[in-house]
C-alpha positions in Angstrom: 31.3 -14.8 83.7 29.9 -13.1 86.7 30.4 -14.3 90.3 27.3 -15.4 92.5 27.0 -11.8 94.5 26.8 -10.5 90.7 24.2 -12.5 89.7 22.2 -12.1 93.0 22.0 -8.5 92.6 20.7 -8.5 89.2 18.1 -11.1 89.9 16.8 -9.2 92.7 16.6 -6.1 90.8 14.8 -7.6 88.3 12.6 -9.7 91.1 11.7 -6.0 92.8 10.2 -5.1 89.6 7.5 -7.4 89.7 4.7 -5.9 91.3 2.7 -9.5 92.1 6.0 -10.6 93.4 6.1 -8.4 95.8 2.7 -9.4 97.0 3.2 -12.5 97.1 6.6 -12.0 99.3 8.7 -13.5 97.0 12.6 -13.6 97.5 15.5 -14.7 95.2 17.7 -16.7 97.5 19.8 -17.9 94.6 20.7 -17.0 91.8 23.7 -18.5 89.3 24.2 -19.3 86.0 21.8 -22.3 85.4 20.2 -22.3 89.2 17.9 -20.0 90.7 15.7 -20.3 94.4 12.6 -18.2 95.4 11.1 -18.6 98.3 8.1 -17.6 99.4 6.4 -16.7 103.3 3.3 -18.9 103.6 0.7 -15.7 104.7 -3.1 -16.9 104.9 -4.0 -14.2 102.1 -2.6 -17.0 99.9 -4.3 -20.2 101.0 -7.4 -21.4 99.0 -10.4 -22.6 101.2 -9.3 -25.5 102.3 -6.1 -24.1 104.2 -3.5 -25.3 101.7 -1.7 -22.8 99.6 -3.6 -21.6 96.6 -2.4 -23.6 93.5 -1.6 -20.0 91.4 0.3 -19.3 94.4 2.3 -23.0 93.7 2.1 -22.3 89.3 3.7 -18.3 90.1 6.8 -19.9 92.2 7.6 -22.9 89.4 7.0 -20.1 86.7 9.2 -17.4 87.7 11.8 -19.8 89.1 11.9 -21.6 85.5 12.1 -18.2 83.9 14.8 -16.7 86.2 16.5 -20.2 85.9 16.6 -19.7 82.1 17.8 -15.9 82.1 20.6 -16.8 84.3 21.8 -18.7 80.7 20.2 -16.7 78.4 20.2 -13.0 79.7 17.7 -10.5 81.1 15.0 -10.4 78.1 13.0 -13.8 78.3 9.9 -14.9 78.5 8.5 -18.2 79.2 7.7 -20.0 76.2 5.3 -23.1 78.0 5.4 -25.0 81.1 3.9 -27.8 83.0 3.2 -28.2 86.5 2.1 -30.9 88.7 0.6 -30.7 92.0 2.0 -33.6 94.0 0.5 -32.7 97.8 -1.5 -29.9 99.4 1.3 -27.4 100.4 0.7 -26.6 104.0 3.6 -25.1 106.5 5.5 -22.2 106.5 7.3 -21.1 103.5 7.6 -22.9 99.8 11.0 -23.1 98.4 11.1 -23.1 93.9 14.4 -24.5 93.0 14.8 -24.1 89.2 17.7 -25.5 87.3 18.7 -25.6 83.6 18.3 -28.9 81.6 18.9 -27.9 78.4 20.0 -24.5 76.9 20.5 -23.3 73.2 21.1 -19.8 72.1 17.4 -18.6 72.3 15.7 -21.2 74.5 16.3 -23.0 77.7 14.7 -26.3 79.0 14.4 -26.0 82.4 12.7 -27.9 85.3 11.5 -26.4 88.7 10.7 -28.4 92.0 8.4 -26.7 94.3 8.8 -28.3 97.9 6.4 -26.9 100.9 9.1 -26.1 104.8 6.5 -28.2 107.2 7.9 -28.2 110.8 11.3 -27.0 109.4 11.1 -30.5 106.9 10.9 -30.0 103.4 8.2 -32.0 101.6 7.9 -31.8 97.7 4.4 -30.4 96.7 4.8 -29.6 92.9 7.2 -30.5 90.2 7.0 -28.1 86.7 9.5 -28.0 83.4 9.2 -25.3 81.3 10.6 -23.6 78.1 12.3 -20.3 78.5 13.3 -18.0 75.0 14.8 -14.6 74.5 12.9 -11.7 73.0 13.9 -8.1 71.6 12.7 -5.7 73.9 12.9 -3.1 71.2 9.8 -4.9 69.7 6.7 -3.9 70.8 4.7 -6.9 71.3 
């Protein structure tokens, strides 16, 4: 079983290799077995027209949050399966905060649920609520 600093490391290697990541600012804050946290700056390159975050922008964090959730039960080589997302209120303040966390997990698939919550004014407010299914793959297999 590895300790917290162990996972950490590993998720944010794995985090750095995502190029949109990157773009998007995202950064693994935590990262355990059957927990993760991204958060991500709020930069105006990622509001829609109204001045609220942009809805992929709100879908990315509960994705890769779900996914990295389920990897931290299942190992490095997953994929998510499905997910759902809903949008609860237009994110708008400083930073969003993805807090993934394992409900269910077999051998080759984790259940896992995501809450997306928007820091307004240093409050937290939940914006977006997502489960998802996470499974393994071979990465010998070329898909």
């Amino acid at each position: 079983m590895k300790n917290h600093d162990e996972y950490l490391y590993i998720g944010r290697q794995l985090l750095d290799a995502q190029p949109f990541s990157k773009l998007v600012g995202a950064k693994l804050t935590t990262f355990n077995e059957g927990e993760a946290v991204l958060e991500i700056p709020i930069k105006e390159n990622l509001l829609q027209q109204n001045g609220f975050v942009h809805g992929g922008v709100l879908s990315y964090a509960a994705d890769n949050a779900l996914t990295f959730t389920g990897g931290s039960v299942l190992g490095p080589h997953v994929l998510t399966s499905e997910y759902k997302i809903n949008y609860l209120r237009p994110a708008i303040g400083e930073s969003l905060i993805a807090t993934g966390l394992v409900v269910y997990a077999g051998k080759r698939q984790a259940v896992c649920r995501c809450d997306v919550e928007v820091i307004e004014n240093g409050e937290k407010k939940l914006c977006a609520t997502a489960q998802g299914t996470i499974v393994t793959f071979d990465p010998s297999l070329k898909m």
